[in-house]
Phi, psi and omega in degrees: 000146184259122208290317177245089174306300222237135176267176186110150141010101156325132202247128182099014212228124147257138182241143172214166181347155160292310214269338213178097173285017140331289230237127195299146182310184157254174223281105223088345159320123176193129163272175170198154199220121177258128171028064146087337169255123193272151191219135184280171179278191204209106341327138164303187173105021200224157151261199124191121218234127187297164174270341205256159159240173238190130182229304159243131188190167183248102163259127170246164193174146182234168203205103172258138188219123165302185194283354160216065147289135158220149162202192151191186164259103171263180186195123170068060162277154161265150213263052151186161173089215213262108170323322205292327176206054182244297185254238187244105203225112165303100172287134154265137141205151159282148176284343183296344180305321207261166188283161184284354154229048171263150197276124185251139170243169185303329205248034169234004187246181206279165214084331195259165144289121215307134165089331204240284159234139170300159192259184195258350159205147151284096183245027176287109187269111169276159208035018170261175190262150172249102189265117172238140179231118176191133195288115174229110184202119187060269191247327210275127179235127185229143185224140177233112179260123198031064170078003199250108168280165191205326177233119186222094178265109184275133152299324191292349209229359181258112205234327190295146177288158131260185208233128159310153182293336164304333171117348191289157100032101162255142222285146171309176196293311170318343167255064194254164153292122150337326193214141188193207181257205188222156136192236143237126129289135206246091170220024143313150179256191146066029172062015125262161179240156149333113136284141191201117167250155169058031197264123165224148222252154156227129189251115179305046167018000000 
């Protein structure tokens, strides 16, 4: 199924907090999809997040980010906490987002599950368009990046907590939820947003 049909306000999408899909985005926040392309908001700081959850599927979708562009992708997130470590969160990011002198690890730059794994190579085009493919079925999260497999994550075998921006403990990847929402992320800086075209969903029987 094709996720964004209609340009305009996504219809079936809700947006929230960065931090907590608890808690409503800020005030003006709207994502919206121009000639076919969905654009992140404006303020930053936001999800948009399906209303429907999703338990096994093939989402493809291609996605450009300015030069201190972030965004990411969840999966199988619950409509609270954090995605990145509630559910699942597939990282975008420019490595130019983070300041030069933050210790950046492998398992925060795109491609990776944020915090949790790393992808097995970087092949992330910046300011190009990026064709992302990724596989959720059962335990098995498999991600194909610009023609590159880079992630096949078994969850039952990821047991380490990761650690929250706060420093806490967030459950390892084997207690994420199986079944969830979908969604975007908007926390570019420096007045670009996430782009995402061509984004589409298969829901696995």
């Amino acid at each position: 199924m094709n996720l964004f049909p209609e340009d305009g306000v996504p219809k079936g999408w809700l947006v929230r907090d960065w931090s907590d899909l608890r808690k409503q985005p800020p005030a003006g926040a709207q994502w919206k999809v121009e000639g076919g392309v969905l654009v992140g908001s404006d303020p930053r700081g936001t999800w948009l997040v399906s209303e429907k959850e999703f338990g096994d599927f093939v989402l493809e979708f291609e996605w450009k980010l300015g030069e201190r562009g972030n965004s990411g992708c969840a999966l199988r997130a619950p409509l609270f906490g954090d995605p990145a470590f509630d559910g699942l969160e597939l990282q975008m990011v420019d490595p130019r987002y983070y300041p030069p002198e933050q210790l950046v690890t492998p398992a925060e730059l795109a491609g990776s599950l944020y915090k949790a794994v790393a992808p097995t190579k970087q092949v992330f085009k910046p300011v190009e368009w990026n064709k992302c493919q990724i596989t959720c079925q059962g335990a098995r999260v498999k991600v194909v990046l610009n023609g590159e497999p880079i992630l096949d994550v078994n969850l039952e075998e990821q047991t380490t907590p990761t650690k929250r921006h706060d420093g806490t403990d967030a459950p390892p990847l084997k207690a994420r939820p199986r079944k969830g929402h979908i969604g975007f992320q908007e926390l570019s800086r420096g007045g670009g947003h996430v782009m995402i075209r061509n984004a589409r969903l298969k829901v696995l029987e």
